[in-house]
Biotite code that builds the C-alpha atoms (Angstrom):
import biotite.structure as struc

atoms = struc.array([
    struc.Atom([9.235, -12.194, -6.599], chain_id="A", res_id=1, res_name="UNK", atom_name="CA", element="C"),
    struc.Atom([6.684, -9.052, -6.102], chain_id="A", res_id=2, res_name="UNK", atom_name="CA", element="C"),
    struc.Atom([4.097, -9.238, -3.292], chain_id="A", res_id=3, res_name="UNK", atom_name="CA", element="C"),
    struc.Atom([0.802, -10.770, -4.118], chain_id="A", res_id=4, res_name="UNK", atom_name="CA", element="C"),
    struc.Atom([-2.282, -8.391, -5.588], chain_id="A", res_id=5, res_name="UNK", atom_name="CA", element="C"),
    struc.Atom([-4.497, -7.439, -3.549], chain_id="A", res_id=6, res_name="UNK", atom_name="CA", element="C"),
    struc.Atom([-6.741, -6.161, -6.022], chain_id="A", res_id=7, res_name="UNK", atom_name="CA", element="C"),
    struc.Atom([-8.223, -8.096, -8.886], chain_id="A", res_id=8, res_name="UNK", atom_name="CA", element="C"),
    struc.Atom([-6.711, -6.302, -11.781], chain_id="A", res_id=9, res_name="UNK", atom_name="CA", element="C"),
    struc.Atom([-10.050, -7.132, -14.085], chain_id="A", res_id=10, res_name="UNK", atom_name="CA", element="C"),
    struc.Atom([-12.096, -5.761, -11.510], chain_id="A", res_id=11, res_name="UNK", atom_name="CA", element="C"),
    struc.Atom([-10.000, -2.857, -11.201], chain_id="A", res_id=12, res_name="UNK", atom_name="CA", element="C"),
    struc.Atom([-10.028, -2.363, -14.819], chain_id="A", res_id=13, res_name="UNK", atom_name="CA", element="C"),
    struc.Atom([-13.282, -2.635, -15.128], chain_id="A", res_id=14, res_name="UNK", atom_name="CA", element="C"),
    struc.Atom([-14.598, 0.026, -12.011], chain_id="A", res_id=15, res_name="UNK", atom_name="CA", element="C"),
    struc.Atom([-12.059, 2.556, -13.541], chain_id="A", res_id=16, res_name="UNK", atom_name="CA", element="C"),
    struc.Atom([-13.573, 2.329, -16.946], chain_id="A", res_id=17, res_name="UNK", atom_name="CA", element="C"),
    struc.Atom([-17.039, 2.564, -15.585], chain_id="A", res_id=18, res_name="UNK", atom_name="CA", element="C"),
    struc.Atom([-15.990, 5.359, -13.196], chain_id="A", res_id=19, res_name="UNK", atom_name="CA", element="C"),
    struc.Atom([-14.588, 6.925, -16.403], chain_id="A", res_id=20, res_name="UNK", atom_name="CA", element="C"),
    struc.Atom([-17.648, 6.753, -18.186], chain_id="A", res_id=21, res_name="UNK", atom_name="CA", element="C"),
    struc.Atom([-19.723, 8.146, -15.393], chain_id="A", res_id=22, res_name="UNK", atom_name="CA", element="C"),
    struc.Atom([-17.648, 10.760, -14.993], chain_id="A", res_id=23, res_name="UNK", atom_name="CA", element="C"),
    struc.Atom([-17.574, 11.943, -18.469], chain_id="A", res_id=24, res_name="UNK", atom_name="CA", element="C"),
    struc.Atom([-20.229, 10.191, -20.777], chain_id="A", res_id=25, res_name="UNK", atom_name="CA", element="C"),
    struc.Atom([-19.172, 10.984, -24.158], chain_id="A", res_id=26, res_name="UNK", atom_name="CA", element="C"),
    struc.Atom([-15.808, 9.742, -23.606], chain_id="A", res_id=27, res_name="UNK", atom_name="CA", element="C"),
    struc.Atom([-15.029, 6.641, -25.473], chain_id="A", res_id=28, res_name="UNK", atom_name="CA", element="C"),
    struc.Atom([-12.416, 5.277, -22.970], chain_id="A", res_id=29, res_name="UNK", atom_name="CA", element="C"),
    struc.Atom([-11.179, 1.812, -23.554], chain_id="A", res_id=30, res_name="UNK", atom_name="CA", element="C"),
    struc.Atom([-7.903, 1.088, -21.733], chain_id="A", res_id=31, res_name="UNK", atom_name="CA", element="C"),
    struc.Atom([-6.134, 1.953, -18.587], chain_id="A", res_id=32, res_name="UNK", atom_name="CA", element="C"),
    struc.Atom([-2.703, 2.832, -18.149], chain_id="A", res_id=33, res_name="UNK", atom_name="CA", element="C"),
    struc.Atom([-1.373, -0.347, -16.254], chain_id="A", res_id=34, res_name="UNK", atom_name="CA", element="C"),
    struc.Atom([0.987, 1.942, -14.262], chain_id="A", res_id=35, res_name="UNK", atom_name="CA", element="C"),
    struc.Atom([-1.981, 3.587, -13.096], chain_id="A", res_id=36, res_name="UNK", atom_name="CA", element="C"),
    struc.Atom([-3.585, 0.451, -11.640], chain_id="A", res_id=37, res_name="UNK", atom_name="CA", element="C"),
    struc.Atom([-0.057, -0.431, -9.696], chain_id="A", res_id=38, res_name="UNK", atom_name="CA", element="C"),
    struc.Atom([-1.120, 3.268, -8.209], chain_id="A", res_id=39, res_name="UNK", atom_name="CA", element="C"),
    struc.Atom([-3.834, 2.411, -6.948], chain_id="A", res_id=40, res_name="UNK", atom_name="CA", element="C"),
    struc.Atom([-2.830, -1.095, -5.514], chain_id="A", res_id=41, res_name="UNK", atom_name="CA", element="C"),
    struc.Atom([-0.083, 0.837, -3.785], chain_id="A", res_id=42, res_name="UNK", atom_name="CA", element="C"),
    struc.Atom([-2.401, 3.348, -2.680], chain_id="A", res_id=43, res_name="UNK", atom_name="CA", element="C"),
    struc.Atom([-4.820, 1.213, -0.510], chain_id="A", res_id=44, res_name="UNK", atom_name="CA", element="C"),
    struc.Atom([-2.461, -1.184, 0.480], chain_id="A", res_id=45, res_name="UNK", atom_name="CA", element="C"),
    struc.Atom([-0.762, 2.114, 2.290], chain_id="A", res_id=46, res_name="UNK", atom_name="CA", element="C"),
    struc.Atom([-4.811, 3.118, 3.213], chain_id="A", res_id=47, res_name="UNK", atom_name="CA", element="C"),
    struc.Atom([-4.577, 0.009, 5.020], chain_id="A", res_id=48, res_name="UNK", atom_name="CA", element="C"),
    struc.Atom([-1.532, 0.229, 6.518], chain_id="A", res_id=49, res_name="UNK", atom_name="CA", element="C"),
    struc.Atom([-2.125, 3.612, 7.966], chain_id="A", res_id=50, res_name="UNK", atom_name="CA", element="C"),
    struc.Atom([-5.434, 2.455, 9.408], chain_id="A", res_id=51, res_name="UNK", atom_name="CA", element="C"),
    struc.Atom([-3.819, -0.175, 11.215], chain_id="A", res_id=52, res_name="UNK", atom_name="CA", element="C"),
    struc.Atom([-1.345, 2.120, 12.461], chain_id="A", res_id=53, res_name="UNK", atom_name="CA", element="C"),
    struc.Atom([-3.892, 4.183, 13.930], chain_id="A", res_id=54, res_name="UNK", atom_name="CA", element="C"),
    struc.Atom([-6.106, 1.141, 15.282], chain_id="A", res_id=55, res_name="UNK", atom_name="CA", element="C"),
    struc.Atom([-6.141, 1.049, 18.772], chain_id="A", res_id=56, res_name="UNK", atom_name="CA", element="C"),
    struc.Atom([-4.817, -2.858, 19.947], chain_id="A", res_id=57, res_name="UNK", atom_name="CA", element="C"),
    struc.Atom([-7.300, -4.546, 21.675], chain_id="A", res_id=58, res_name="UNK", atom_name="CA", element="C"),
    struc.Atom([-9.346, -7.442, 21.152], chain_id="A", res_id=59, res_name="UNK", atom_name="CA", element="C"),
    struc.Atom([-8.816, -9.215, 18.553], chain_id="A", res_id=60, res_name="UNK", atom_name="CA", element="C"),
    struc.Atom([-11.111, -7.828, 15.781], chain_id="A", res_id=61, res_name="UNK", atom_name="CA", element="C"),
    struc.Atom([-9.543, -5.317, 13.241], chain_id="A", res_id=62, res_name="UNK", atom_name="CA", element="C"),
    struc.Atom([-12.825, -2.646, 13.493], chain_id="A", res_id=63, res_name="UNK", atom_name="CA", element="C"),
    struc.Atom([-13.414, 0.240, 11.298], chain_id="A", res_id=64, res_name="UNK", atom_name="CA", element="C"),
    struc.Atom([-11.065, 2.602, 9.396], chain_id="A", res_id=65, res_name="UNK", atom_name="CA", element="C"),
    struc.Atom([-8.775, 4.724, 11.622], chain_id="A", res_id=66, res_name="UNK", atom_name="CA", element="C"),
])
């Protein structure tokens, strides 16, 4: 079994369609490549990861984005 989602695929789905829109308003965008979702789920999962990384360890409140 796969790791959990971090990110709501519906909301996902959603921002990328509206980001689409935005971005190019006479584009009548309806779907979204699925494979480009797990993309971005792997990409801020490793945004996180590399934050921590670079967190300095003390207290014990994760602060900010390193």
């Amino acid at each position: 079994m796969g790791q959990a989602r971090i990110v709501h695929r519906t909301n996902l789905r959603a921002f990328i369609l509206g980001a689409a829109k935005a971005a190019h308003p006479h584009w009548d965008v309806t779907r979204v490549d699925p494979e480009l979702m797990e993309m971005f789920e792997y990409k801020f999962r490793e945004l996180i990861r590399k934050s921590l990384r670079n967190h300095p360890p003390q207290g014990k409140t994760v602060r900010g984005l390193y």
